[in-house]
FIBAMI-86502 format. One record per residue (C-alpha): x, y, z negated; residue number from 1. Coordinates in steps of 0.25 Angstrom, whole numbers. Layout:
REM residues N
{atom {X; Y; Z}; NUM}
...
//
This chain:
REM residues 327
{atom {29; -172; -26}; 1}
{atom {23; -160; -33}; 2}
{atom {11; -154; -23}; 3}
{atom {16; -142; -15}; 4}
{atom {9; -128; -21}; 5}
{atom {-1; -123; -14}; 6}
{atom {4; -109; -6}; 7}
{atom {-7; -100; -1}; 8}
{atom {1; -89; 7}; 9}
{atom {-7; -76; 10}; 10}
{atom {-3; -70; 22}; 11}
{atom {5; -76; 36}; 12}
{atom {19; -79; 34}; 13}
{atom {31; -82; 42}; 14}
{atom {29; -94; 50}; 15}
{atom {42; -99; 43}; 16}
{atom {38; -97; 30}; 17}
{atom {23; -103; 31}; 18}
{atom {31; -115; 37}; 19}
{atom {40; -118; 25}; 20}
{atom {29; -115; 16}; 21}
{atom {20; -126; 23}; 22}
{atom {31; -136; 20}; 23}
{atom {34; -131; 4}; 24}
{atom {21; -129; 0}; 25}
{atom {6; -133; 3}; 26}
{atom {2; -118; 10}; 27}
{atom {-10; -110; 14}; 28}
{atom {-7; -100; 23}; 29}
{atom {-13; -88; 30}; 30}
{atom {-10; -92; 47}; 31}
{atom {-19; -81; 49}; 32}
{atom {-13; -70; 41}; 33}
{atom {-28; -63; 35}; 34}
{atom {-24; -55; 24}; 35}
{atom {-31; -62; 12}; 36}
{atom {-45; -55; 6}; 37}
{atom {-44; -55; -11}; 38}
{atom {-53; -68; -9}; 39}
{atom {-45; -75; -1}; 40}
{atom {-33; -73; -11}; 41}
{atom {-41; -78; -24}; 42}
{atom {-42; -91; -14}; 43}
{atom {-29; -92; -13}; 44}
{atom {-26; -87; -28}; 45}
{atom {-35; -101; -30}; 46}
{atom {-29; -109; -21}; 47}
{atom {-13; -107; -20}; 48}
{atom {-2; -111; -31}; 49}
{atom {4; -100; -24}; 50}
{atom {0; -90; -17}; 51}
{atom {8; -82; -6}; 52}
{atom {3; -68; -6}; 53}
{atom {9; -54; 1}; 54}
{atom {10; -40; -2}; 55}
{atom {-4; -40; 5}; 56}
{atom {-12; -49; -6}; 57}
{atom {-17; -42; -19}; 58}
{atom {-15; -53; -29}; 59}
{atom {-22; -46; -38}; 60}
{atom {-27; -52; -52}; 61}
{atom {-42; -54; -46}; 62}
{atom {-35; -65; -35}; 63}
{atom {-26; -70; -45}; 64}
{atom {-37; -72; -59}; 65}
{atom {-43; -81; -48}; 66}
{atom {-31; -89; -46}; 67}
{atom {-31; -103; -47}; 68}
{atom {-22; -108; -59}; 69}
{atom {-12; -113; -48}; 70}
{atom {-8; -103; -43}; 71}
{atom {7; -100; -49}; 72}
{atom {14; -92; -39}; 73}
{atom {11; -80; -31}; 74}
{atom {24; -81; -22}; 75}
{atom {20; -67; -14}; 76}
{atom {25; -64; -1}; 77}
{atom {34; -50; 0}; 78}
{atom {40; -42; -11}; 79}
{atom {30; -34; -18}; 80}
{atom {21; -38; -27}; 81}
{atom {10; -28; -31}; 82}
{atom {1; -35; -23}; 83}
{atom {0; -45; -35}; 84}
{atom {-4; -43; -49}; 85}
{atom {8; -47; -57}; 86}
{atom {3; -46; -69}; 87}
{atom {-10; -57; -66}; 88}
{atom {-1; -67; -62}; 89}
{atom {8; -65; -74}; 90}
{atom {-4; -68; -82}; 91}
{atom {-8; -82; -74}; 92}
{atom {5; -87; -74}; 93}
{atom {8; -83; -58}; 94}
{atom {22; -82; -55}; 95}
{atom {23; -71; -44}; 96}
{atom {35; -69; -33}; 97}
{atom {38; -61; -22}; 98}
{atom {50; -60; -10}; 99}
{atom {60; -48; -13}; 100}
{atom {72; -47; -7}; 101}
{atom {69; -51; 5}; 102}
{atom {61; -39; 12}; 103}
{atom {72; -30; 7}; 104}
{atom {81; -25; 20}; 105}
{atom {68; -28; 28}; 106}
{atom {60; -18; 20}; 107}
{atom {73; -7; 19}; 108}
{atom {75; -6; 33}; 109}
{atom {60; -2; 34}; 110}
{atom {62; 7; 24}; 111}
{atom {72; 13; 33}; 112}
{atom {66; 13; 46}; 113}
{atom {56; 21; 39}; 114}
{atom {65; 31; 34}; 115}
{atom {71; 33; 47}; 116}
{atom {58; 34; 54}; 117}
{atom {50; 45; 48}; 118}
{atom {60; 56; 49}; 119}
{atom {66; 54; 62}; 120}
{atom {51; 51; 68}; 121}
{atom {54; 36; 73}; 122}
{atom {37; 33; 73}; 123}
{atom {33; 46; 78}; 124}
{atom {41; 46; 91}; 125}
{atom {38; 31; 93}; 126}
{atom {24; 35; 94}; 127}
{atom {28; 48; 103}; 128}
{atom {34; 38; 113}; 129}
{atom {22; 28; 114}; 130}
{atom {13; 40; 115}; 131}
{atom {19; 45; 128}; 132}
{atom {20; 58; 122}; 133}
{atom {35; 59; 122}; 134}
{atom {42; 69; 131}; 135}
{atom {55; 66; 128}; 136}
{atom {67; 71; 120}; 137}
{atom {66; 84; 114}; 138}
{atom {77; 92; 106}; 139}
{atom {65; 94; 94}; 140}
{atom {56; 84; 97}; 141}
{atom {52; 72; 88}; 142}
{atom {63; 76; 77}; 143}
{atom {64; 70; 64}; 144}
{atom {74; 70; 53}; 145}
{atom {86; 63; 50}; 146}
{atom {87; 54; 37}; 147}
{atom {104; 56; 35}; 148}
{atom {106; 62; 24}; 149}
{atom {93; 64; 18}; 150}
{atom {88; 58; 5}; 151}
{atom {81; 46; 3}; 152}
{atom {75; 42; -10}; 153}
{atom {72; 28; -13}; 154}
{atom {60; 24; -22}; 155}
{atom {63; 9; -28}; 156}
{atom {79; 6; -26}; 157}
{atom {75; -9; -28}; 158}
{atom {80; -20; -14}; 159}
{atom {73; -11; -5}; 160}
{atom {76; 2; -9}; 161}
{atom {91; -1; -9}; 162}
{atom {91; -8; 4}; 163}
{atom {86; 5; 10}; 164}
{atom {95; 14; 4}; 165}
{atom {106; 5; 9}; 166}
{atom {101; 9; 23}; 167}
{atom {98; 23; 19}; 168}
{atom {113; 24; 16}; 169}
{atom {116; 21; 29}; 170}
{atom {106; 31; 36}; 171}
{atom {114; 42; 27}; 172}
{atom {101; 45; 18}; 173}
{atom {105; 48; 4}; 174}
{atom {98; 38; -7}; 175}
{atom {91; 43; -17}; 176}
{atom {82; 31; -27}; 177}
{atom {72; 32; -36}; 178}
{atom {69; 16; -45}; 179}
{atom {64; 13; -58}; 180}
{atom {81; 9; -59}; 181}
{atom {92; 13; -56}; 182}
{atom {100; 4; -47}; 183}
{atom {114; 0; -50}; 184}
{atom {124; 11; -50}; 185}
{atom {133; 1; -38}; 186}
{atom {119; 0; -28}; 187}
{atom {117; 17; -31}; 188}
{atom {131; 19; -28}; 189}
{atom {129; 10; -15}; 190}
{atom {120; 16; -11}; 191}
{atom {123; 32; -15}; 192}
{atom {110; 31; -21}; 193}
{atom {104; 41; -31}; 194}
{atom {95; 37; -41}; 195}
{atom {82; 46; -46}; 196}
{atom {76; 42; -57}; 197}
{atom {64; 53; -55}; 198}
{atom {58; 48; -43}; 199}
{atom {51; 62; -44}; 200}
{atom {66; 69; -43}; 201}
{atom {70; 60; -30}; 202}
{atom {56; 61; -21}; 203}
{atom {60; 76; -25}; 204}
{atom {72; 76; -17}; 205}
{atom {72; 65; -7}; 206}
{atom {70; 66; 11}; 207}
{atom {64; 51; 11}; 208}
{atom {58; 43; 2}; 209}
{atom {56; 26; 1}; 210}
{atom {48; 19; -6}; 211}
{atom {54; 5; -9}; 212}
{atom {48; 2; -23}; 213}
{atom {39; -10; -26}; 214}
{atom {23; -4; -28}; 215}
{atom {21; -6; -43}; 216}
{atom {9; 1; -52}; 217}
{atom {22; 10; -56}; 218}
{atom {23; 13; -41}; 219}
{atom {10; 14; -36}; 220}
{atom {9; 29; -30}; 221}
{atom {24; 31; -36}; 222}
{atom {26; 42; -24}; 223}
{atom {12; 48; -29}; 224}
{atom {5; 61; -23}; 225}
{atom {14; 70; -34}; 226}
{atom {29; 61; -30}; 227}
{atom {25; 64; -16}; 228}
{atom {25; 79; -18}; 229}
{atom {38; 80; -23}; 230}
{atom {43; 75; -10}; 231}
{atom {52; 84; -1}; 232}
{atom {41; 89; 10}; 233}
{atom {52; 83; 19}; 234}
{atom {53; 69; 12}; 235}
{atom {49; 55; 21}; 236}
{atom {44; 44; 13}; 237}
{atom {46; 30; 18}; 238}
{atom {37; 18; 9}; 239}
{atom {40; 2; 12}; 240}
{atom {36; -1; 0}; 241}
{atom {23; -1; -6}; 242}
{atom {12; 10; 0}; 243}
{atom {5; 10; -14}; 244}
{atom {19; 16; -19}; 245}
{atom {15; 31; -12}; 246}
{atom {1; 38; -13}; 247}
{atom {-3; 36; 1}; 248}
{atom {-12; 47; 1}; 249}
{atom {-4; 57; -5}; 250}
{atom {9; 54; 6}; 251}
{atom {-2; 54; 17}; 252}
{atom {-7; 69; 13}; 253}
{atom {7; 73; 11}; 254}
{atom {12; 69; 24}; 255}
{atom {-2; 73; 32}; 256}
{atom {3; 87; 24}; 257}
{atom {16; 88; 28}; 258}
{atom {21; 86; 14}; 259}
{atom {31; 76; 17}; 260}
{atom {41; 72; 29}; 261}
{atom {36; 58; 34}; 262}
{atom {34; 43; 28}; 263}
{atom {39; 30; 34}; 264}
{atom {26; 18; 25}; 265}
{atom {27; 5; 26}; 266}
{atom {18; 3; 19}; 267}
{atom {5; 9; 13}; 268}
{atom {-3; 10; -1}; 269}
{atom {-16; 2; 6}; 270}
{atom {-11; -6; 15}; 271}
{atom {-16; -8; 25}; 272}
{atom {-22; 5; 26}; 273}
{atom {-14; 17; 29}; 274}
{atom {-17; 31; 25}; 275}
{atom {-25; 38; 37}; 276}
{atom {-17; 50; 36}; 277}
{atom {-2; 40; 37}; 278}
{atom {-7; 37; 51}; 279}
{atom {-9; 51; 57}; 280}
{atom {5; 57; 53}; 281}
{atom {17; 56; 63}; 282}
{atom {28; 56; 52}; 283}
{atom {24; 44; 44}; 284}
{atom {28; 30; 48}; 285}
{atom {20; 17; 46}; 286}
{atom {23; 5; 44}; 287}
{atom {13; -8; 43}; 288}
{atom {21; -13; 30}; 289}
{atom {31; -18; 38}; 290}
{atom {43; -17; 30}; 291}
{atom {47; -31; 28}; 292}
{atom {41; -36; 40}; 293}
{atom {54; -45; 46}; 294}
{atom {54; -58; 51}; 295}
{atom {66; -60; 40}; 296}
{atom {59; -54; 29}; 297}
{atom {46; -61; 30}; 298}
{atom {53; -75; 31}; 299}
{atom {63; -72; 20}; 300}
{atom {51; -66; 12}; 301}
{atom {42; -81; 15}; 302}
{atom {56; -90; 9}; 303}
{atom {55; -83; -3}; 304}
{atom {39; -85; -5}; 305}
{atom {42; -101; -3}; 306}
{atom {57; -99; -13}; 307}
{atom {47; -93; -23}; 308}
{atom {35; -104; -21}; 309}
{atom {44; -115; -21}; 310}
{atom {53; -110; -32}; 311}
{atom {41; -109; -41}; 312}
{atom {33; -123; -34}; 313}
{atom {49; -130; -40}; 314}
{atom {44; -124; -54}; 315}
{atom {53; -113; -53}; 316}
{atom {52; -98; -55}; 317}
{atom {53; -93; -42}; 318}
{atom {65; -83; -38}; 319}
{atom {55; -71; -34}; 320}
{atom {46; -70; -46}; 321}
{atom {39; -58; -47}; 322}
{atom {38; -51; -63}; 323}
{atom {29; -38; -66}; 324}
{atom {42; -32; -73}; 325}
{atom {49; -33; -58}; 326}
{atom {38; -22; -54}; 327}
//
């Protein structure tokens, strides 16, 4: 019986999940949950056969030129995968996977939440209630605006972007997409989607924005200080994405201006850290990157790690690979 591959698994996961993986393979885990230091990830990168990382763990090419010669599969631990450089693990013969699918409706339905909170104020008259401020109902106080009927435009119409203009549809927002492709003329018709190919033209035109693209070097900073600008001063942008996607400062000195209507961020472009200026503004909701955090979508995200490592310890290619052209 071949010896079980040495799993060294970065962060806590589900109990369920650690347990299985204890029986399949010969695992190291993190019962604590301390986020790794770059040293400690070179340890592992020496160590594992393969190594569990999450979106937190930059797997960079200076943790992975110090890899040991065992170490074959990188079997990360959510969907995105630009914490790892792709392009060194090509090069030493490392098979990367990740988990997509599975955060889908979880991540959508935070998407929409968001959308429905910053215009009709949900965070802001939470807070008026702890505060004990609030003196009861008021024809004008505390009021926002409704979503029916407005515009939404959609940036990246891949699982998650279409899972949330199926809810959107349901709210009565009109659906406006911008993707490096079309989608198929069935899912547009579905959906009563129209398709801008000038993200410039739609972010011109559009009440609410969200961000559902992977962060890649082509969207790093995609809404830039200039795309921001073209923006209705009226517009609400909501991110579960990546923060990196949006210039941080530039949104943070537009909504302190009043140059914009709100934003709904799940997420932020150095995380943990959150722009000072975010914290201080009434119509912007945060969010500790939060939007796959289910019971159900963790657990479902662990069983494809172990399908992947499994997979790939039969000497097969697992059903999850990740390849640089995908991003």
């Amino acid at each position: 019986m071949p010896p079980k591959p040495i799993v060294v698994v970065t962060r806590k996961l589900p109990d369920p999940i650690e347990t299985r993986m204890m029986e399949l393979f010969d695992v190291r885990l993190n019962v604590d949950d301390r986020p790794l230091t770059q040293a400690d990830l070179v340890e592992a990168a020496k160590t594992a056969d393969v190594l569990v990382p999450t979106v937190t763990d930059r797997i960079d090419s200076a943790v992975l030129s110090q890899a040991s010669p065992k170490l074959r599969l990188i079997a990360s631990f959510g969907t995105g995968v630009d914490h790892i450089d792709l392009a060194s693990a090509r090069q030493r013969g490392i098979t990367v996977t990740n988990t997509p699918g599975v955060l889908t409706e979880d991540t959508a339905d935070m998407t929409m939440t968001l959308i429905l909170a910053v215009p009709r104020r949900l965070a802001e008259g939470e807070r008026l209630i702890r505060s004990g401020q609030w003196k009861g109902w008021g024809p004008t106080s505390m009021l926002g605006h409704r979503i029916w009927g407005k515009r939404l435009g959609i940036i990246g119409m891949g699982r998650i972007g279409t899972a949330v203009a199926r809810r959107a549809r349901g709210f009565g927002l009109a659906v406006h997409y911008h993707n490096r492709r079309r989608v198929h003329p069935d899912l547009e018709a579905e959906l009563e989607a129209t398709y801008w190919e000038s993200l410039d033209q739609m972010l011109a035109r559009m009440d609410i924005i969200s961000i559902n693209c992977p962060h890649t070097p082509a969207t790093y900073h995609l809404l830039s200080a200039r795309r921001l600008k073209l923006l209705p001063r009226h517009t609400y942008i909501v991110n579960t994405s990546r923060g990196e996607v949006i210039d941080e400062n530039a949104l943070a000195r537009m909504l302190v201006q009043g140059e914009l209507g709100g934003a709904g961020l799940d997420v932020f472009e150095h995380e943990p850290a959150v722009n000072p200026k975010l914290l201080k503004l009434d119509n912007v909701v945060l969010l500790p990157h939060m939007g796959s955090a289910t019971v159900e979508g963790r657990i479902d995200m662990g069983e494809k790690v172990i399908i992947n490592i499994k997979t790939f310890a039969d000497g097969h290619k697992p059903p999850d690979r990740v390849l640089e052209t995908m991003f």
